[in-house]
C-alpha positions, 0 to 999 in steps of 0.5 A: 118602050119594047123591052129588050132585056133578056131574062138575065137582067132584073128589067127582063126578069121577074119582079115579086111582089111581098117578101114573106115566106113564099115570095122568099122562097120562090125567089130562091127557086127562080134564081137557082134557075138562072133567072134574075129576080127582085123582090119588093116588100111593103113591110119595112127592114125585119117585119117578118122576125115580128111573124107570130104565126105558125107554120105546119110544113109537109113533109114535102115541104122540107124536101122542096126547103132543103132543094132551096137550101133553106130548111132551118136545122134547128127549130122545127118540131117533127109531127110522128103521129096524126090523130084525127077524131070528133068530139062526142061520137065513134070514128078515129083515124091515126096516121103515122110516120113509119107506115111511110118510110118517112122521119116525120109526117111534118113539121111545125115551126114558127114562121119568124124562124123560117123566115129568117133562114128563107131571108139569110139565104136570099141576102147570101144568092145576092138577091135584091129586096127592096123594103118599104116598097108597097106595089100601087098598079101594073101595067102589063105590056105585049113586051113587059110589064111596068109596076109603080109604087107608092114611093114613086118607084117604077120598075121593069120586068117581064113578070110580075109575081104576086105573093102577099094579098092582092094589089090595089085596082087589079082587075079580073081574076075571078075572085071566090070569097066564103065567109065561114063566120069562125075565128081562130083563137091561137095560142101556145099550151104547156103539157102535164106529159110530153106530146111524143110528136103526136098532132091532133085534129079534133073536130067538134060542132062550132068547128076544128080544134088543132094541136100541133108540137111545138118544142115542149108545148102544142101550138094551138089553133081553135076554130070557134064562131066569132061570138064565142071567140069574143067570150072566150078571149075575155076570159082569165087564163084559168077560164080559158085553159078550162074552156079548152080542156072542155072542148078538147077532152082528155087525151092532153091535159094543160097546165097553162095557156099563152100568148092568146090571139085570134084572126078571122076565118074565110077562103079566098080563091082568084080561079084564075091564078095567072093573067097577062104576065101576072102570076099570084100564088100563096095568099095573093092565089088562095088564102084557106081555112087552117084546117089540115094546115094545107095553105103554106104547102100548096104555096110551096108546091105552086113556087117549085113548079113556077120555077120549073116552068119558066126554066130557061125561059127566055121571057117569063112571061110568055103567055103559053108558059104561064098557062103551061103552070096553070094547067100543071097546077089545076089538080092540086089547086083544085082538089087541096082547096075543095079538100080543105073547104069541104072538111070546114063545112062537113065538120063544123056543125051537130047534124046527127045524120052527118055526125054518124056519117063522119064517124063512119068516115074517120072508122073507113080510114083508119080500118082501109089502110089504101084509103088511108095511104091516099090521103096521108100522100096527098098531105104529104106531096100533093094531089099527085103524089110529089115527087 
């Protein structure tokens, strides 16, 4: 049948699919503008308080968090300083807070505590989330677009926005894929001195090496290949702190290492990040390489501008609107995703002509304040600068 709904009604509104963090906040941003929205997760009641990620959120992701009335007050950790540098070889940039007119270049936080202030604040707009409710296939319409379940559910929008990894059967899309045959190993670090707010991105052969404030500790996350990530994960947590200590340096001394995991490396990329009344964005759009921790912030800027595209909207999912967003998000999208990949690639090896060629690159950003200037706005809003 037509459907007739109008978009302030959920059969004529939007379905998202995956209630994480981004399916949570552009839940919010939708409904802030006036369209109605409901949510289904294939996660049961209080999963994502069981998150054990952490998340490294711009600067202008606070802004976009504080516009949805959902940035947690208490808990996130300012990052004041940057401090970018290769293990063995010249070359180092620094980038700071103040040279920005900024409190904090960013902030990093446990995704269990965002999350929970992103779902608080979901439960208070009176929004509809549905658990336990894995989407099977859409079937998408000149009028709408049906989505069934695996519980036997079917539900009526005009939208389907996907947010959490792909739906099973989706066809199309044009999926990029780049296996980077690194894992990451995360873990939590104790200090002997206080980090001062400083993160580090230190880069070394088998690849990037991460450290982020958190609290009193530095979050860590410890790009290595897989081989290796199985060495070192079997190793004591005297073996492993020594390990670390060995291919960080000694601008931080550790005094013991925590809650040691790992997850697999890869880039995913659909080229194509709307289709018939079908939009994906966060890890169902792209999913990248934590390096520069640009995956959430790109995910939170596709969801402001989603939701200032469709604004009063009567059908979201009109086709000209949806390559409206697609155009308008083509820049960023682009660029922070090659950005990403290319450090990946660029960094992760011990070519002595690229180990040269880095440290002049690292030695131009931190003598060429404009250049420098670009690539901190860039991490901190965007590819355009945002706002």
């Amino acid at each position: 049948m037509p459907n007739t709904e109008n978009a302030n009604t959920p059969e004529g509104g939007i379905l998202i699919v995956g209630a994480g963090p981004v399916g949570l906040a552009l839940a919010l941003a939708l409904h802030r503008r006036g369209l109605a929205v409901r949510l289904a997760d294939a996660r049961p009641a209080g999963a994502g308080e069981r998150d054990a990620r952490v998340l490294a959120l711009s600067h202008g992701s606070r802004q976009t968090l504080e516009r949805l009335g959902a940035w947690p007050e208490q808990g996130p950790t300012p990052i004041t300083t940057i401090h970018v540098s290769q293990r063995g070889a010249l070359g180092r940039t620094q980038m700071r807070a103040e040279e920005y007119g900024v409190p904090a270049l960013g902030y990093v936080t446990p995704a269990a505590l965002l999350y929970r202030r992103l779902a608080a604040a979901v439960a208070a707009a009176g929004i509809e989330l549905l658990h336990d409710t894995a989407i099977a296939s859409l079937n998408p319409t000149e009028e709408g677009i049906e989505a069934s379940a695996t519980n036997g559910q079917t539900f009526s929008a005009r939208l389907v926005a996907c947010c959490e990894g792909a739906i099973a059967g989706e066809a199309g899309g044009n999926v990029r894929t780049r296996d980077y045959g690194q894992h990451a190993i995360i873990c939590r670090a104790r200090l002997a001195a206080p980090h001062r707010g400083i993160a580090y991105e230190r880069f070394t052969p088998d690849g990037p090496l991460a450290l982020l404030p958190l609290a009193d500790d530095y979050s860590v996350v410890w790009s290595l290949p897989a081989a290796q990530t199985d060495a070192q994960m079997a190793l004591d947590e005297a073996g492993f702190r020594a390990a670390l200590q060995t291919a960080f340096g000694g601008r931080v001394q550790f005094v013991e290492t925590l809650e040691r995991a790992r997850f697999p490396l890869g880039l995913r990329v659909r080229g194509d990040a709307v289709g018939r009344r079908t939009v994906w964005l966060g890890n169902a759009a792209q999913t990248l390489h934590p390096v520069a921790g640009q995956g959430f912030n790109l995910a939170l800027r596709d969801v402001w501008a989603l939701a200032d595209t469709l604004t009063g909207a009567a059908d979201p999912g009109e086709p000209t609107l949806l390559a409206r967003y697609a155009q308008r998000r083509l820049l960023d999208r682009r660029s922070t995703i090659g950005f990403t990949d290319s450090l990946v690639r660029v960094f992760s090896n011990d070519d002595p002509l690229l180990t040269h060629a880095r440290g002049a690159g690292l030695l131009a950003l931190d003598l060429v304040s404009p250049l420098r200037h670009f690539v901190a706005k860039r991490m901190l809003f965007g590819a355009r600068a945002w706002p």
